[in-house]
C-alpha positions in Angstrom: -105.6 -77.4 85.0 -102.4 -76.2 82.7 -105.1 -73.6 81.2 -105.9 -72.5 84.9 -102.1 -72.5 86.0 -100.8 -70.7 82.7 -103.7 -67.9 83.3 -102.6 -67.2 86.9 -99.4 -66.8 85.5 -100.0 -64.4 82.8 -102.2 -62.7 85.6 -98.9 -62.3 88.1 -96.7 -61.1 85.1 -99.2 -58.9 84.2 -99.7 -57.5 87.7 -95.6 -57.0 88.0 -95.2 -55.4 84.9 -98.1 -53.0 84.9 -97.3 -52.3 88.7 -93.7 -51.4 88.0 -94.6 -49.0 85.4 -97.1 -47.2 87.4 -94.6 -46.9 90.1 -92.2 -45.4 87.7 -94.8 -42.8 85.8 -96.1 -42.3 90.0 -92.7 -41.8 91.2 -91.5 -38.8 88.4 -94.2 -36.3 89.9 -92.7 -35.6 93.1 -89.1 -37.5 92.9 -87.9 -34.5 91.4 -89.3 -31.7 94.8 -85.9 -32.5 96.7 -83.2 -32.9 94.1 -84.7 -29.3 92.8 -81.9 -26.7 94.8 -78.9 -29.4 93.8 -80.5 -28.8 90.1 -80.1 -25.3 90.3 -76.3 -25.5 91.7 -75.3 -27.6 88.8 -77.9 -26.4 85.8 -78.2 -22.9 87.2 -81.5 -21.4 85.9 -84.1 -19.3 87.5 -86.7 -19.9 89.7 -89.0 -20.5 86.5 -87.0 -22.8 84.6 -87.3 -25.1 88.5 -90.8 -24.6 87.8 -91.4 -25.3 84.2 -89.0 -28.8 85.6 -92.0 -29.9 87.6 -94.8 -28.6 85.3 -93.3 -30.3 82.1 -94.3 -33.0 82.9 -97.1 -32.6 85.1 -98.7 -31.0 82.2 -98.0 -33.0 79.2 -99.0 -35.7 81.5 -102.3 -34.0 82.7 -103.8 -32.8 78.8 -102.9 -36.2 77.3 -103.6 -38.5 79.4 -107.1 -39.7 77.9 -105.9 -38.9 74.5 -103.5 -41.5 75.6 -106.0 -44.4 77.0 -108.0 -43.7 73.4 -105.0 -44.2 71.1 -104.3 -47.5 73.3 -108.4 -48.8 72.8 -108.1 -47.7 69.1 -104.7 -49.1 68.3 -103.5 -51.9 70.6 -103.1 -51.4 74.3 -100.3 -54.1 74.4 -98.6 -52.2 71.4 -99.1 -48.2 72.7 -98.6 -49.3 76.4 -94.2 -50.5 75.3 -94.4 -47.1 72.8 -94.8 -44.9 76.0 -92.6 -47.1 78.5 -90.1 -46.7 75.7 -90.9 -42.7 74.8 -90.8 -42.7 79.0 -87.7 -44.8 79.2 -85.6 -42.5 76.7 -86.8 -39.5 77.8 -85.4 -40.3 81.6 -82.3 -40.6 79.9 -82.0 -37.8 78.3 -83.0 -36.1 81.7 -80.1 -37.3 83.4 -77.9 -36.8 80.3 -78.9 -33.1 80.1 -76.4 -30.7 79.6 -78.2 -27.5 80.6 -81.1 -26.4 82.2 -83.9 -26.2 78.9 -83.0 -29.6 77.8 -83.7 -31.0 81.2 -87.1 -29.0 80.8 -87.5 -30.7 77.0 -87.0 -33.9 78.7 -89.4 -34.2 81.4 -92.0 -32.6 79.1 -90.9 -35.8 76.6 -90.9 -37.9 80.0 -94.8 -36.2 80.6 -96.1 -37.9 77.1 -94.6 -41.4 77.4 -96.5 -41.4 80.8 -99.7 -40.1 79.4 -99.7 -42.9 77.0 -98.1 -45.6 79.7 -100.0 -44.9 82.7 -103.8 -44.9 81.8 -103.1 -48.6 79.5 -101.1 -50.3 83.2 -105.3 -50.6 84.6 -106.8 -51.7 81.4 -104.1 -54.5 80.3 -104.0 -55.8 84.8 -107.7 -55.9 84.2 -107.8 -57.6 81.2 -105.0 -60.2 82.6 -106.6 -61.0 85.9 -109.8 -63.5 86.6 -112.7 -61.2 88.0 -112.4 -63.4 91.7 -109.2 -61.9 91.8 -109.5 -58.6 90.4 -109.9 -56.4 93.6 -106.6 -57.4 95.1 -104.8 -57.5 92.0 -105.5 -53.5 91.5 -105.6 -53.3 95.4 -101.8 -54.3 95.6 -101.4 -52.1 91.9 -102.9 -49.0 94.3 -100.5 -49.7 97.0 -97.6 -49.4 95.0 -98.5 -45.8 93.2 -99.5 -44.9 96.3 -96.1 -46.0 98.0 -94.2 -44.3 95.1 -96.0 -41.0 95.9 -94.9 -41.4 99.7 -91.4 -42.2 98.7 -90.7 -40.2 96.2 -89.4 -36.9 98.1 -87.3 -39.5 100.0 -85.8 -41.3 96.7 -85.1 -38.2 94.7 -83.1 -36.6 97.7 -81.1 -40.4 98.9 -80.4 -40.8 95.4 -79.0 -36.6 95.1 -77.5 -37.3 98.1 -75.2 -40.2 98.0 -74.7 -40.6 94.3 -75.7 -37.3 92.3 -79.4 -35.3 90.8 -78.9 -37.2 87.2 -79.9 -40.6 89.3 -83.3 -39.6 90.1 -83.6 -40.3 86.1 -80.9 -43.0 85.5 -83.3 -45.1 88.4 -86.2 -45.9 85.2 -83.9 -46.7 82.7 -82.7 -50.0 83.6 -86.3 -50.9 84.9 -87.8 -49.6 81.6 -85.3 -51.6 79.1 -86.2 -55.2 81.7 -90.0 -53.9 81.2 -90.4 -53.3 77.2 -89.3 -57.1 76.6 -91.1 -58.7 79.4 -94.5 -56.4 78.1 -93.9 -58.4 74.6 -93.6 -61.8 75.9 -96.0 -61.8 78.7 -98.9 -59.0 78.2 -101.9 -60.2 76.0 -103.1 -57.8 73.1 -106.4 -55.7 73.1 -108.6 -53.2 71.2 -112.3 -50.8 71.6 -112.3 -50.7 67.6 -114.9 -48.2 68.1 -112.5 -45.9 70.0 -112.9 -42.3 69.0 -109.7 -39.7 69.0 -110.9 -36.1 70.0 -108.3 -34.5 68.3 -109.1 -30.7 68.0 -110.2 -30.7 72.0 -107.0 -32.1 72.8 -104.8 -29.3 70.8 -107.3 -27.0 72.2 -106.9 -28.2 76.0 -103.0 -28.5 75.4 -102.8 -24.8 74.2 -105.1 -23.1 76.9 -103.0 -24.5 79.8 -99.7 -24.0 78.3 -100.4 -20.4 77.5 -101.7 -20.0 81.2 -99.1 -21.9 82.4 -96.6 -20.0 80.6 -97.7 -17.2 81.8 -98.3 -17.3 84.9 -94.5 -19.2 85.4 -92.7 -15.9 83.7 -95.0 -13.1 84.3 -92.7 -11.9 87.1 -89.4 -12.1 84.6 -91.2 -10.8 81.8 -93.6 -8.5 83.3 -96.8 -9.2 83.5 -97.6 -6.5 81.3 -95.3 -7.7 78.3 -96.5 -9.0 75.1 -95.7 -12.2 75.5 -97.5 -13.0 79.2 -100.3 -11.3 77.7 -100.7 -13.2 74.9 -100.2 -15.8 77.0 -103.1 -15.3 79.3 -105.3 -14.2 76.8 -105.1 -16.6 74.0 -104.9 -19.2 76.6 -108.5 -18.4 78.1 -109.7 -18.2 74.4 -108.3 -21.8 73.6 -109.6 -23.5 76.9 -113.5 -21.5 76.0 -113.1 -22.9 72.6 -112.7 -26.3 74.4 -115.2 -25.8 77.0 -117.6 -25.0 73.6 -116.4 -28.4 71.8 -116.6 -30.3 74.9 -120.6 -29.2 74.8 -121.6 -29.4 70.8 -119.0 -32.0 69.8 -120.4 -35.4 69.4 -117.4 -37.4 70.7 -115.6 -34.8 72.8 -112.6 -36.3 75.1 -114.5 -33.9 78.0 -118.3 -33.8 78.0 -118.6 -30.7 79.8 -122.5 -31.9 80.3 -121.2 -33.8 83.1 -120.4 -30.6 84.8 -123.9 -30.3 85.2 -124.4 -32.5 87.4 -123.8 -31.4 91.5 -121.4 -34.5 92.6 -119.3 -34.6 89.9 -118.7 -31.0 89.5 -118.0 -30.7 93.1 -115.4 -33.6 93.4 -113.5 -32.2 90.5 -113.3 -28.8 91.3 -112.3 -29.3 94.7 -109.7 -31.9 93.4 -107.9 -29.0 91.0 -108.1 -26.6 93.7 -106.8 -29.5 96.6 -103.7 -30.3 94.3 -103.3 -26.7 93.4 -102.8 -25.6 97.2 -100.7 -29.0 98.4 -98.5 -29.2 95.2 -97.4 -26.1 94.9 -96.9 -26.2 98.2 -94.2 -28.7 98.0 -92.3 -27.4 95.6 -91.7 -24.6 97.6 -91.0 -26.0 100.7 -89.3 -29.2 99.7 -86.6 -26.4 98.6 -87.2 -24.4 102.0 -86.0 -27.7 104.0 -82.5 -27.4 102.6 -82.1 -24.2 101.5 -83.3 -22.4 104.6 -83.6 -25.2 107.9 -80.3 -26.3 106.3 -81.0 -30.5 106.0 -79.4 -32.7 103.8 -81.7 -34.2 100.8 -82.1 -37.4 102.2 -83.1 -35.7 105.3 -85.5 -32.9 104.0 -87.1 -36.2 102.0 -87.0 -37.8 105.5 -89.2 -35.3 107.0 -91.5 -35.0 104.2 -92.7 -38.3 104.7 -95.1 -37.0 107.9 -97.0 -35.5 104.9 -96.5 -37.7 101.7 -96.5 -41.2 103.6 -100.0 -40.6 105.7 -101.9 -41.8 103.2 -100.3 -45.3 103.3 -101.8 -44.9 107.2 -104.4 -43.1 107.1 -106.4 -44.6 103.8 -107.9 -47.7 105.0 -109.4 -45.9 107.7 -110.7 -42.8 105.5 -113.0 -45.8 103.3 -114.1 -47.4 106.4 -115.4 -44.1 107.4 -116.7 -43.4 103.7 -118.6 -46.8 103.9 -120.2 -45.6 106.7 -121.1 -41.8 106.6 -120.2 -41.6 102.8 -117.9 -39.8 101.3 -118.6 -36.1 101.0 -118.1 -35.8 104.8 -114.9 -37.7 104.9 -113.6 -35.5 101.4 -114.5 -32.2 103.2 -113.2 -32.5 106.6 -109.9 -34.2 105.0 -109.8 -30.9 102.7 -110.0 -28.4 105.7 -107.3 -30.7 107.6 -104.9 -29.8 104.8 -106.0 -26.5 104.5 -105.1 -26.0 108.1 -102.1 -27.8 107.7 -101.0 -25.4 105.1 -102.5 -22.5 106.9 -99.8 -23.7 110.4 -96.7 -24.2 107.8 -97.4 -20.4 107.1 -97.5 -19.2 110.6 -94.5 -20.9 111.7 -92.2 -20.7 109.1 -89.2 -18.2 109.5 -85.4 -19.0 108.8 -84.8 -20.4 112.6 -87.5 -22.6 112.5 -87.1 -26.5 114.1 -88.7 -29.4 112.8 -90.6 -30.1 115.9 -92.1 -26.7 115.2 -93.1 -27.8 110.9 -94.4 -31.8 112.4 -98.1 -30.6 113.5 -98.3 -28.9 110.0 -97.2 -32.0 108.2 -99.2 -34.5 110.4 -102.3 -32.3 110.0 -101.8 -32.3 106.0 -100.9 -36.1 105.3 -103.9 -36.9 107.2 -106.1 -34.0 105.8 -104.5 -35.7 101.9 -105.1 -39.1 103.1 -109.0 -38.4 104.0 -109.2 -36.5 100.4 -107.8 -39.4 98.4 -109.7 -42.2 99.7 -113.5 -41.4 98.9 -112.5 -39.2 96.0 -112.6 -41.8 93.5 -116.2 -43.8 94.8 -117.5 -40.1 94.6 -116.3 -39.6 90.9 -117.7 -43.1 89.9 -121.1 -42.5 91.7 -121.8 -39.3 90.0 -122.2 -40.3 86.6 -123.9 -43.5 84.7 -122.0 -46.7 84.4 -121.6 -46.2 81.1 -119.4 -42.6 81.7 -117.1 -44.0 84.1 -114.3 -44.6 82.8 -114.2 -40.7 81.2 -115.1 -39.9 84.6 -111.9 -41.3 86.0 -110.1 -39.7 83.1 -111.2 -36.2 83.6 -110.8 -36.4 87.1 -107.2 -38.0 86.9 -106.2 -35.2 84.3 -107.6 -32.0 86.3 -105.6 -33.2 89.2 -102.6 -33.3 87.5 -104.1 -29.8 85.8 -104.2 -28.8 89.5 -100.9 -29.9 90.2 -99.0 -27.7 87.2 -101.3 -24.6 87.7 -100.0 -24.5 91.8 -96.4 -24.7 91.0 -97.4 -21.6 88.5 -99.2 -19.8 90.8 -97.5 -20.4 94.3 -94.7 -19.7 92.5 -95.6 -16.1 90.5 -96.3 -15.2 94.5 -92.8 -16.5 95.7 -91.4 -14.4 92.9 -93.0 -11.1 93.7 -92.5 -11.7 97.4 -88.9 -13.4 97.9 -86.1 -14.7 96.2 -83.2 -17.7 96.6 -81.2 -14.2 98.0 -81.1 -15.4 101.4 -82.7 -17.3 103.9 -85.0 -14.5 104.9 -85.7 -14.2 101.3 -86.8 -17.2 100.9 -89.2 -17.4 103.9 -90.7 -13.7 102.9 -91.9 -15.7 99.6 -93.1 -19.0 100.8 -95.0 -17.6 103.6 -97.6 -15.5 101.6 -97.3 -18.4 98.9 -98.4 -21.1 101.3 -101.4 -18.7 102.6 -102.2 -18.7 98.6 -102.2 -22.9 99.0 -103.9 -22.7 101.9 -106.8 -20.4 101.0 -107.4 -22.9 97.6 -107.8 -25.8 100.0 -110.8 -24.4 102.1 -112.2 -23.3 98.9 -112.2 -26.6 98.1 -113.1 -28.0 101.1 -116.0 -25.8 100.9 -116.9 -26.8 97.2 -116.5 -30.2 98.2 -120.0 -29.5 100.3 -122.0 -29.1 96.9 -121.3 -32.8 96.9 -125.2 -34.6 97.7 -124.4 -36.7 101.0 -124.9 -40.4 100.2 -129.1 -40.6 99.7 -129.1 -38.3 97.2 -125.6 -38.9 95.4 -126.9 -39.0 91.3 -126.5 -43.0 91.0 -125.0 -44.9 88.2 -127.6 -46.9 86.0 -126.1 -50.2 87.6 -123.9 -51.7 89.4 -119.9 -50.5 89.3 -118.4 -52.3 86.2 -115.2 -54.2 87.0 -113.7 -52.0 83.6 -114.9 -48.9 85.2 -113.3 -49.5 89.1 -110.1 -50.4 87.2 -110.1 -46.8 85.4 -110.9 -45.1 88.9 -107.3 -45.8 90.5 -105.8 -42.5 90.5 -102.6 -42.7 88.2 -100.0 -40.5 90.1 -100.2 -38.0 93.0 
């Protein structure tokens, strides 16, 4: 009986403290959108350095996050899950400490790694922690909160730019992380995969091809696209991520087998995932900035009227698995792929400095529902595609090319702001985001479109047995 009690303990602090640090590490990807224009008052900086503040950390998050769920099997979970909260923790000080705009930049990038490490370790220690009768609603309520801090976070980063001031949006994890890193100590249980394998040269080779292209593609219009450095930039980039396409398919251990590209289902649900949070989060960069900078709304309020869009899936999700229980889910990803595509496609055609709100709500209803549908089956599809065995690099990949996805549209949406508008004047503004958000919209139906190469439910490639409880842990998304 005391064994049985002290175990649903451990469970509880185990579900807290994993659930509070996913909400943090959730939280940092879009908590910055609405706090970006009161950045640039104070920091001053160009339209790329706001970029490179998202894409910091959306990056370093994105190429090591499954170096960081290998260096947690290999060395301790317990023991690299407190060295990122703590790398996360300091880093969101020095955020809000920053003097100037590059060391901001520095710090989310610093702020990208703790989470890479932090984030992927929060499902492996809850599942470790919690009694398999009760694992479904322990990572059930774990899901709820990520996804609530993706709903909240546009509202959060502009209350907190608002009322108090930008460097808050950061200051909020600190206190959280220093009651989390003892708590982790004391009440988290240790754990290893001795036979854990660290792909090394594919992650230096992942991590170089994107930053070059990322680099790239952010300055091109500062620099010229025809300078040295933005060449260099694209081209050595494309030869580092071929170099890691090549080790992903004659390396023995590589972090990506690429050979799971080959099969239908799983290469459809990924690519249509980069593409999905290359068009919507790029998207709302821009026109997170384009509520208060051109319709003229307070932070709190543009984060307000972002929830249409962000919150829908708190709505919209339970109804999107029903629906993928019963039709499965390429039918449910597509149609919810279009829905944001047309979404996007409506913020385009209404957008123009006079614009009112009633005007922007079809748009936002039509994506949070389209993002809701996308989100729910998305993860069943991933973990049906490959064999049990794969599942949890399955989760991985797909978990890192979103977040690929998510720093590549800030890139690109933004290179087509650049040579289109400018933070001139209102007018400016909208003569950028509109051809931008045609660029977001036009990725989505190619996605939704890629999303059809997807086998519907009979002929979905099936795993080699039933769902492993370690492999539905790994398939909660871990951030937008």
């Amino acid at each position: 009986m005391e064994q049985s009690t002290a175990r649903r303990g451990s469970a509880a602090w185990a579900l807290v403290i994993t659930s509070v640090a996913g909400f943090m590490a959730a939280l940092d990807n879009l908590v910055v959108t609405t706090a970006l224009p009161s950045i640039r008052k104070d920091l001053g900086g160009a339209l790329e350095d706001l970029e490179w503040t998202v894409s910091a950390y959306t990056l370093t998050f994105a190429v090591l996050l499954m170096f960081g769920a290998a260096l947690g099997d290999r060395f301790g979970r317990r023991r690299l899950f407190i060295a990122g909260l703590a790398v996360f923790t300091g880093a969101s000080a020095a955020a809000a400490l920053a003097p100037g705009i590059d060391a901001l930049i520095a710090a989310r990038a610093v702020q990208g790694v703790g989470a890479a490490i932090m984030m992927p370790l929060t499902l492996t220690l809850l599942t470790a922690a919690v009694p398999v009768a009760r694992r479904g609603a322990a990572l059930g309520i774990f899901s709820a909160v990520t996804g609530l801090a993706v709903a909240s976070g546009p509202l959060i980063g502009g209350s907190l730019t608002e009322h108090i001031s930008w460097q808050w949006i950061f200051w909020l994890n600190v206190p959280i992380g220093l009651a989390l890193l003892p708590l982790a100590r004391l009440r988290l249980d240790e754990s290893y995969a001795p036979n854990a394998r660290l792909d090394i040269p594919g992650t230096l080779l992942v991590s170089g091809g994107l930053f070059g292209i990322v680099y790239a593609l952010v300055n091109g219009q500062a620099d010229g696209w025809s300078s040295t450095p933005i060449l260099a930039g694209l081209i050595l980039g494309t030869l580092l991520l071929a170099a890691f396409v090549r080790h992903g398919l004659t390396s023995k251990n590589p972090m990506l087998p690429m050979r799971l590209f080959r099969n239908r289902a799983f290469f459809g649900i990924n690519a249509a995932s980069l593409l999905m949070f290359l068009g919507m989060f790029g998207s709302i960069f821009l026109l997170s900035q384009f509520l208060q900078g051109v319709a003229g709304y307070s932070p709190t309020e543009a984060g307000l009227r972002m929830l249409p869009w962000t919150g829908m899936p708190l709505i919209v999700a339970p109804v999107a698995g029903y629906l993928s229980d019963k039709i499965g889910g390429r039918p449910v990803v597509a149609t919810g792929l279009a829905l944001q595509a047309v979404g996007l496609a409506l913020f385009a055609l209404v957008l123009e400095p006079g614009v009112s709100y009633s005007a922007q709500l079809p748009a936002l209803i039509l994506s949070g529902i389209g993002m809701a549908l996308y989100f729910a089956p998305a993860a069943s599809v991933v973990m049906a595609s490959v064999r049990t065995a794969e599942q949890g690099v399955a989760s991985g990949a797909n978990n890192a090319l979103r977040e690929v996805g998510g720093a590549l549209g800030v890139a690109v949406l933004g290179a087509v702001f650049a040579a289109q508008g400018s933070y001139e004047s209102p007018q400016a503004f909208t003569d950028g985001t509109v051809p931008a958000l045609w660029i977001g919209a036009g990725a989505v139906a190619v996605a939704a479109m890629v999303a059809l190469l997807i086998p519907g439910r009979r002929h979905l490639t099936p795993a080699d047995a039933p769902v492993s409880s370690e492999a539905v842990e790994k398939s909660v998304p871990v951030g937008v």
